[in-house]
N, C-alpha and C positions, 0 to 999 in steps of 0.2 A: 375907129381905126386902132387906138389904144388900146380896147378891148379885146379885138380880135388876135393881136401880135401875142397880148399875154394868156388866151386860151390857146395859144399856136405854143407858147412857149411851155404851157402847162402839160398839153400834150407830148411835149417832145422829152418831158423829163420822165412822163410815164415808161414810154417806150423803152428808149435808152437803158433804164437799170433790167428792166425783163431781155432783152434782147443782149447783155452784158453776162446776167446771170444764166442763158440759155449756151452762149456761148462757153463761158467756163466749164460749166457740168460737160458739152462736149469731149473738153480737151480732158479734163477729169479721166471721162469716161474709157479715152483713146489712150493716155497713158497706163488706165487699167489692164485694157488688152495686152498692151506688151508687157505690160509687169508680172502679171498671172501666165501668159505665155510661157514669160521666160524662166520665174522661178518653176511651173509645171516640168519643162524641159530638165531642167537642171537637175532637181529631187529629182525625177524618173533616173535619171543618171545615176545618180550618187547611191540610188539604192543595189546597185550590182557593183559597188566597190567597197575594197575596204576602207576605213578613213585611215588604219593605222600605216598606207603606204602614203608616199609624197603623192604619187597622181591623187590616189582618194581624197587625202585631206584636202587637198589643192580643189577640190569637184566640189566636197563638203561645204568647205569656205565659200565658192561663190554660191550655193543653193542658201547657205546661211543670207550673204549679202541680196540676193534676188528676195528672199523673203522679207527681208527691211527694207526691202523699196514696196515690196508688194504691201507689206500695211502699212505703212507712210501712204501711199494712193487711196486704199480702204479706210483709212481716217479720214483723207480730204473728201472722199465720197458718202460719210457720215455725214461730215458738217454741213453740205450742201441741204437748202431750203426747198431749193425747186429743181428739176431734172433727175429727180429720183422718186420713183413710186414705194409705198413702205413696203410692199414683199422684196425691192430690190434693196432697201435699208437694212432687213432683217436678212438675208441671205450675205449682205457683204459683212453686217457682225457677224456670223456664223463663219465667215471666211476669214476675218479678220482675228479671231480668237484660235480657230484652228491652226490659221498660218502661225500665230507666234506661239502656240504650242510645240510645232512640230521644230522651227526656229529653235527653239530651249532643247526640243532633245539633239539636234544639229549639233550644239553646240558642246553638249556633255558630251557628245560619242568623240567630241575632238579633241576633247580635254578642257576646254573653257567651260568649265563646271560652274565654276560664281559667275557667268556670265549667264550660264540657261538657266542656273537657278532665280534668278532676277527675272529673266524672261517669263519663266513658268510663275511663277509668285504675282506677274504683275495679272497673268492670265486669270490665275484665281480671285484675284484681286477685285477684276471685274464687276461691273454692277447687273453686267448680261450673261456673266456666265451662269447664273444660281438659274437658269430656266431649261438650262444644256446639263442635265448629270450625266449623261453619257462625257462629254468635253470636262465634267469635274474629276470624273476618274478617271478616265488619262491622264491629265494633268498630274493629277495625284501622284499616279502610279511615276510618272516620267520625274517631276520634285524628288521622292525619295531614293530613284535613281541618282540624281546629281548631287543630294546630300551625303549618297555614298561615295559617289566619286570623289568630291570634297576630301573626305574624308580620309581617300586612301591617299590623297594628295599630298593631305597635309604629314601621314603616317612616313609616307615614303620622304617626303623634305627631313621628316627628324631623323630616320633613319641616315640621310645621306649627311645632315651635321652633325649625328655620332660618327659617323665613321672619319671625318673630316676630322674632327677633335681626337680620335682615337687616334689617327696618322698623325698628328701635331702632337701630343703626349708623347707615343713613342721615341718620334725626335729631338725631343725634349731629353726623355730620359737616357736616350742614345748619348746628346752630347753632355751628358754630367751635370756637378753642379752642386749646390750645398744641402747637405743632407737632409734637412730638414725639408726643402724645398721638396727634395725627388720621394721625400716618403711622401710629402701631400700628393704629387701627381701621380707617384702608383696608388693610392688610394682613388683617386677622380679615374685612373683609367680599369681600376677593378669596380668601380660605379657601373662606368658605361660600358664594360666587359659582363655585365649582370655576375659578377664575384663582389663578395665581402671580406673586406683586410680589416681586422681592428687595430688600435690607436697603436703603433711600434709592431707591428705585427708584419712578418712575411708571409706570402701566398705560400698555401697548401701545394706539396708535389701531390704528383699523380698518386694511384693504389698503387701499391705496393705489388703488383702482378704476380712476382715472383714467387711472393709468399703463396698469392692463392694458388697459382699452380701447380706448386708444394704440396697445397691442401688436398686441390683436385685431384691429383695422382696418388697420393697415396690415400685417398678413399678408394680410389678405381680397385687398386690392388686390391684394396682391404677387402673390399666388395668384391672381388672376384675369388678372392683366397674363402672365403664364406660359400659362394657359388658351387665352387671346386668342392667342399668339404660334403656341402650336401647332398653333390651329386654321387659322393658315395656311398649315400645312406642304404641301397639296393645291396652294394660289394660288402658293407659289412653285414647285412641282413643274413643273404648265404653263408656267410664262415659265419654266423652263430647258430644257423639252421643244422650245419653239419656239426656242430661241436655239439650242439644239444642230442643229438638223434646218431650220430657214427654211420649215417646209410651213407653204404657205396654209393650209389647213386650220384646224392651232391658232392662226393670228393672234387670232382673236377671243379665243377663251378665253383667252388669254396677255395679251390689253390688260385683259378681265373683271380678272383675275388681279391685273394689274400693279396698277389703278387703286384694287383695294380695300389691296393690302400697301401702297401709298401712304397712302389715306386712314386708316388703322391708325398709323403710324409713331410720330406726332407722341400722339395720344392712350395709346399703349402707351407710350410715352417717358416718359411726363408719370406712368402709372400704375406703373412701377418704379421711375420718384426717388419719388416722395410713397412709393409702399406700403414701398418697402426703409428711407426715410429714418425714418417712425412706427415701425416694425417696431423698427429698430436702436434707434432715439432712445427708445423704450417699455419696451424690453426694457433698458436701462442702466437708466431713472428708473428701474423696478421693483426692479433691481438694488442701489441702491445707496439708494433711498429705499421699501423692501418695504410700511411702514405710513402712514396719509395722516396721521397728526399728528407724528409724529418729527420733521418738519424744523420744525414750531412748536413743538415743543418746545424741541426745539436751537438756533433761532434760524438756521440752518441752511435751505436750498433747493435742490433738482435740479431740473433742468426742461430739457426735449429745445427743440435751438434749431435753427432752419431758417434757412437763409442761400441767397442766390443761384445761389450753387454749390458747395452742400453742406449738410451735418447735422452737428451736435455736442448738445453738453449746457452749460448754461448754470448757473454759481453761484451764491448770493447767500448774504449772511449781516451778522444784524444785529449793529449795535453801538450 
């Protein structure tokens, strides 16, 4: 009788774990269905919007969240012993690797960049992926996507703490304060201004505009007073034809001639002082005065001077 209770007993231990573990893979199985369902749905969604509006993100976000459940399922459907055939083993790492690849670019296109890259890293990571080169370059390619995105992340946060310190410097040097202090901080905001001040030194004014436009116009003239001149090389050619030879003939065209190299003289005259004298006189200010505030700084003044009969440069300086 004792015998038979403990082979009744031994049987029923058999049973029980096979019929526990058949039960499990069940439920396993059935929460796959809806997880794979649902993250399917959802990506199919997300792929016709954008992430960068609130609805998209908001769509993005849960395909992100539907894909961490969905391989949370496909891990528990790894670890199982019994209720899985190995083609359904190997098909769920194949889904299991692709889900959190696509999970990592989810999450770059969102801006959680160090989160997919974590994701995608842990995919290469894998001991299954090296059988998938197709899943290795994707991966690949979707990693150095998020590396970049990183990257501009981090470009755009320094950006926004210069600008932050730049508006804080300002105000600084807005409300005053002891000299020495305010020369440090315009130097720290011609740092992050990309300008160079050296030790006691003031920022450079702008060019000197003035000068060069000085310069520019009276080349124009000069250059145009040259223009003029040459274009009469024809009108003197005639009055020498007729003075050489006396044929009736060219008299006419030789007085044409004459009358315009006359009427020319005085206004070509007038356009080689004024253009040669701006040109020179502009080209010195620039020279010797390159930026328009220096000489208020300095107390100091250059300035091209015109005279009767001639051009220089004029000095001044305060005391």
């Amino acid at each position: 009788m004792i015998r038979s209770l403990l082979l009744l007993f031994a049987l029923l231990m058999a049973v029980v774990p096979a019929t526990a573990w058949a039960q499990g893979a069940d439920d396993i199985w059935q929460r796959y269905d809806g997880a794979a369902d649902g993250f399917t749905n959802v990506y199919t969604q997300s792929q016709s919007m954008d992430p960068r509006t609130t609805q998209g993100n908001r769509v993005y976000r849960q395909a992100i969240s539907q894909g961490q459940r969905l391989v949370e399922v496909l891990e528990e459907l790894l670890q199982l012993r019994t209720g899985i055939t190995p083609q359904e083993r190997i098909a769920a790492l194949d889904e299991l690797l692709t889900t959190r690849q696509v999970v990592g670019a989810l999450m770059t296109e969102i801006g959680l960049c160090e989160e997919g890259l974590a994701e995608l890293e842990q995919v290469l990571a894998h001991p299954g992926v090296q059988e998938r080169p197709i899943l290795i370059q994707t991966a690949q390619r979707r990693k150095a996507e998020a590396e970049v995105c990183i990257a501009q992340q981090q470009a755009e946060a320094e950006r926004l703490e210069r600008e932050r310190r730049i508006a804080e410097l300002e105000r600084e040097l807005a409300a005053g304060g002891d000299r020495q202090r305010m020369a440090a901080l315009q130097r720290e905001l011609a740092a992050l201004s990309g300008l160079t001040i050296g030790e006691g030194a003031e920022p450079r004014g702008r060019l000197n505009t003035a000068a060069v436009v000085m310069l520019a116009a009276g080349s124009a003239t000069l250059l145009g007073a040259v223009a003029w001149d040459l274009s009469l090389g024809s009108a003197r050619s005639d009055v020498s034809d007729y003075r050489d030879t006396r044929r009736a003939d060219l008299f006419d065209a030789a007085q044409r001639s004459a009358d315009r190299i006359d009427s020319a003289r005085v206004p070509m005259a007038v356009m080689y002082g004024v253009g040669g004298a701006a040109a020179i006189g502009g080209a010195i200010w620039l020279a010797i005065n390159p930026r328009r505030d220096a000489a208020s700084d300095s107390g100091q003044a250059f300035a091209p001077m015109f005279l009767p009969d001639g051009a220089g440069v004029s000095f001044s300086r305060r005391f």
